[in-house]
N, C-alpha and C positions, 0 to 999 in steps of 0.2 A: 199384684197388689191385693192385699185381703181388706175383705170390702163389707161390712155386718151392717144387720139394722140397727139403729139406735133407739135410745127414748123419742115417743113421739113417731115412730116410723122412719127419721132421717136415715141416709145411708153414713158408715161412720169408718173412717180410714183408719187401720192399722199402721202407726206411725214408726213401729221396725219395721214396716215392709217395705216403709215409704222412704226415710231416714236411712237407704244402706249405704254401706262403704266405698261401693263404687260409687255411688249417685255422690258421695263426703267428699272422694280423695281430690276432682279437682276445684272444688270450692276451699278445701284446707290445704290446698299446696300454695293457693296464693296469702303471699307474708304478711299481706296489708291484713287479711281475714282475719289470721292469727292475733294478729298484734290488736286488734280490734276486740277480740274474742279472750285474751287471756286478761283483764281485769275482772273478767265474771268467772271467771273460775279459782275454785280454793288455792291456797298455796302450801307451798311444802318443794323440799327437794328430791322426792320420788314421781312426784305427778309429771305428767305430760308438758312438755315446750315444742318439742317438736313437729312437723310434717308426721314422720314417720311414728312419732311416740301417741300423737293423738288418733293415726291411720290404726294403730296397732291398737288402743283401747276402744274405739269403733265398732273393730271387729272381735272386741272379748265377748263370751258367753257373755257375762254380770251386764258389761251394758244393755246387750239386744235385749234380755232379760228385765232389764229395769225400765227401758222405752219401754218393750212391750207392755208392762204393770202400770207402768205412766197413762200409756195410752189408752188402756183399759178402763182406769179410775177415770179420765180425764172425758172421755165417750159416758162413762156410768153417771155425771150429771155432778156426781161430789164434788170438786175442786174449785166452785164457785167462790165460794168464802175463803179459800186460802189464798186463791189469786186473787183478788180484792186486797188482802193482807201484804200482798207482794208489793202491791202500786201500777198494776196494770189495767191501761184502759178499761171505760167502762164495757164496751164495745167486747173485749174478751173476756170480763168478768158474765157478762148476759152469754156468749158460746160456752163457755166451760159450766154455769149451771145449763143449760138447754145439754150437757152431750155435747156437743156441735162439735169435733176436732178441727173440720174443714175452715169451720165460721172462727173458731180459737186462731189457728195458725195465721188466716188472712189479716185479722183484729193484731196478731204480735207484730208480721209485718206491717201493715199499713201506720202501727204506731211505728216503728223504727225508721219509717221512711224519710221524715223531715231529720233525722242524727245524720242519717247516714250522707244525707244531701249534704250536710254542714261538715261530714268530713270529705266529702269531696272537693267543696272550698278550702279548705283547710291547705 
């Protein structure tokens, strides 16, 4: 895992190092995942539906590529105000200005936790 200092001296994760394909494939071979996961992604009939179609853009250059550049801006402290813009907690609005990837990541989960409870009722 590649591990840098951030703004402030935090340590600050590399989120292609973290996000790979084998850590993905069996979080996206289960169907509920998917099925959960494709309303937030664009549509079109060349994109991805698949196990296999999503495992295979994973592992393209252009994504590791754009995480890594993701990761980067998102550690560099900038992304504050655009995530604000998105409608996410405040809780990851305060990590993405701070840098903080670690504190960002835990702030997306912790907000998705009460969805995902209610799809388990479901």
């Amino acid at each position: 895992m590649n591990v840098r200092a951030g703004p402030g001296g935090s340590q600050q994760v590399d989120l292609a190092s973290v996000l790979t394909p084998e850590m993905m494939a069996p979080i996206l071979a289960n169907a509920n995942v998917r099925r959960r996961l494709l309303p937030y992604l664009p549509c079109g009939e060349s994109l991805p539906r698949t196990a296999e179609e999503i495992q295979s853009t994973l592992t393209s250059p252009q994504f590791r590529q754009a995480l890594g550049m993701f990761s980067a801006t998102l550690a560099s402290g900038q992304l504050g105000p655009l995530m604000c813009q998105f409608g996410l907690p405040a809780e990851a609005v305060e990590a993405a200005n701070k840098g903080d990837v670690e504190a960002f990541a835990k702030a997306i989960q912790n907000n998705a936790r009460p969805k995902q409870e209610g799809h388990a009722k479901d």
